[in-house]
Every structure is written in C-alpha cells, then in structure tokens.
C-alpha angles and dihedrals in degrees: 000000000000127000118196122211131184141200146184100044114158162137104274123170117237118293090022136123137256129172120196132206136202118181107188116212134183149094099303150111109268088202086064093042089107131168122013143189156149130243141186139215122189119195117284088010130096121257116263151177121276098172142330136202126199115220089260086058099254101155134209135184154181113264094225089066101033107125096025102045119059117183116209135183136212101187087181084064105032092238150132133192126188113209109214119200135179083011104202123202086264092060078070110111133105099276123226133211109208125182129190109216111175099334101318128106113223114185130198126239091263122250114228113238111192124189116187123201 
C-alpha cells in the first residue's frame, strides 16, 4: 500500500512561483516504487498529466508547461517536487501526485494552486 501526500499548494499572483512536494508512505519496497508524476484538473476539464518522472529520473512533460515547470526525485525520500515557474491564470486546478507501485496506480488527495491575473 501507497499513501500520497502533497505539499505547497497555494494562492500565487501571475508570473510567480510554486514548488510542490509529494512524499509517498507505506508499507512498501522503495526500489518498486517506480514512475511518478504529478496532474491537474481544472473545473469543468478532465484530469491530465502535467509531468512525470521514471525512478532513474527520465522526465516527461505537458507541452503546455515545458520551459516553467521542472519535476525532480529524492529516491532516498520518496519524494517528488515540481518547481513551477512564470505561473499563468490557466495553471490554476486542484494538483495530483500519482505513483505506480507494482502495477497499481495510488494517487494523493490533491493540493489547490491558484494563480491570479
């Protein structure tokens, strides 16, 4: 079992900056904990993903945040951060850590970022 929890939520005006943190906990093996990632949903839109990053640190992410957002990992921590930059009103929806451990997605209870213009 996985639990998700995030971190660094917040109200931020345009062109400002937000990290994010999601520490996972649990009985489980660290080494298996494998991709990673974070996703949005704004109101009325699907949820989808923002960035991802593998256990060996490969990255991917949305085009709509390449060049602002930038994903990490601390294995030892169990932990990810997303760095958000020159944060813009549509950046604005409720955030969610995911982990895939052994074949199984877990997700966190989401975290509100808020940019206001």
């Amino acid at each position: 079992q996985v639990q998700l929890v995030e971190s660094g939520g917040g109200l931020v005006p345009a062109g400002g900056s937000l990290r994010l943190s999601c520490t996972a906990s649990g009985g489980f093996f660290s080494a298996m904990l494998n991709t990673m990632g974070w996703y949005r949903q704004a109101p009325g839109k699907q949820r989808e993903l923002v960035a991802s990053v593998t256990r060996t640190s490969t990255t991917n992410y949305a085009d709509s945040v390449k060049g602002r957002f930038t994903i990490s990992r601390d294995n030892a921590k169990n932990t990810i951060y997303l760095q958000m930059n020159s944060l813009k009103s549509e950046d604005t929806a409720v955030y969610y850590c995911a982990a895939s451990y052994r074949g199984v997605d877990y997700w966190g209870q989401g975290t509100q970022v808020t940019v206001s213009s």
